[in-house]
N, C-alpha and C positions, 0 to 999 in steps of 0.2 A: 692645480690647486694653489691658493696663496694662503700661507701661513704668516703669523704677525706672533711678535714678543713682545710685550709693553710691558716694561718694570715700572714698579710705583715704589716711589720712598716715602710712604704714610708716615703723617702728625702722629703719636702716640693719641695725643689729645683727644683727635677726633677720627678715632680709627673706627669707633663704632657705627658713628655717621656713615664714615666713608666704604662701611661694608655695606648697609642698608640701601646706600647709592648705587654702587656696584653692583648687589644682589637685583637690583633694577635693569641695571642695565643687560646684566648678561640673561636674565630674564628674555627681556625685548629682543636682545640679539639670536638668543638660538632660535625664536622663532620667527626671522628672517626666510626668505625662501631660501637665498642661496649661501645659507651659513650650513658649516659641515658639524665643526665643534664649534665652542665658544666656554671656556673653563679659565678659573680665579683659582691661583696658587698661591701657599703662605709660603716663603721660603724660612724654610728652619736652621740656614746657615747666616742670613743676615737680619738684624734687627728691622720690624716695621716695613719690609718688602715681602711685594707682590708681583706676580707676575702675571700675565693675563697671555693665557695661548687660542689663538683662535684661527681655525681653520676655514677657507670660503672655496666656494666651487669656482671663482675669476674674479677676475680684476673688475668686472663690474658690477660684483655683488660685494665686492668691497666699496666702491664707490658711494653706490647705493649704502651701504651701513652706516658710511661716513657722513652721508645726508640725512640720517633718521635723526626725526626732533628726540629719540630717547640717547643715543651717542652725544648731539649736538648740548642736549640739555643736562649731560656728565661731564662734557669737555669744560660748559661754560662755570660748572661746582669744581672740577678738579683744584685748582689753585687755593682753594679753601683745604684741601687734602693733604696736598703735597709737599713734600721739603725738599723737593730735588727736579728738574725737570725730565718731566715723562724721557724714557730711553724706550723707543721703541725700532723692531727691526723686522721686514718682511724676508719673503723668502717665496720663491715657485720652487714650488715638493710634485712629485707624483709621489703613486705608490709603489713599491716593489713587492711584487710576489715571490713568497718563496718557494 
């Protein structure tokens, strides 16, 4: 499994836009084939950030995500959004049972 961290440092201005974007996008993405999660978090210890966690069954369902004209056509609005550049971080996770 590949897991991804994308913090966003949202305009105050057009934060409203930039949820209505978003709500698009993670839309489109969970109903990916090979997406697991795909979940928009406010963080309530910093101002205007968000975090975006999203879980994929491989690296080429990640790929694949990265090619959708609805990602493609968030990436190319984000800079209208943004006050910071995107900090995103992957990770290969399994599961652990307990």
């Amino acid at each position: 499994m590949i897991i991804i961290h994308a913090e966003m440092k949202v305009n105050h201005a057009v934060e409203s836009e930039f949820l209505e974007a978003v709500n698009e996008l993670v839309e489109s993405s969970r109903a990916e084939e090979g997406n697991v999660s795909y979940k928009l978090f406010k963080d309530t210890e910093q101002e205007n950030t968000y975090l975006m966690i999203e879980e994929w069954k491989d690296q080429d369902a990640v790929a694949f995500h990265n090619s959708s004209a609805h990602f493609q056509a968030f990436v190319a609005k984000a800079p209208k959004y943004l006050t910071a550049p995107l900090n995103v971080q992957a990770y290969a996770g399994q599961l652990i049972n307990k």
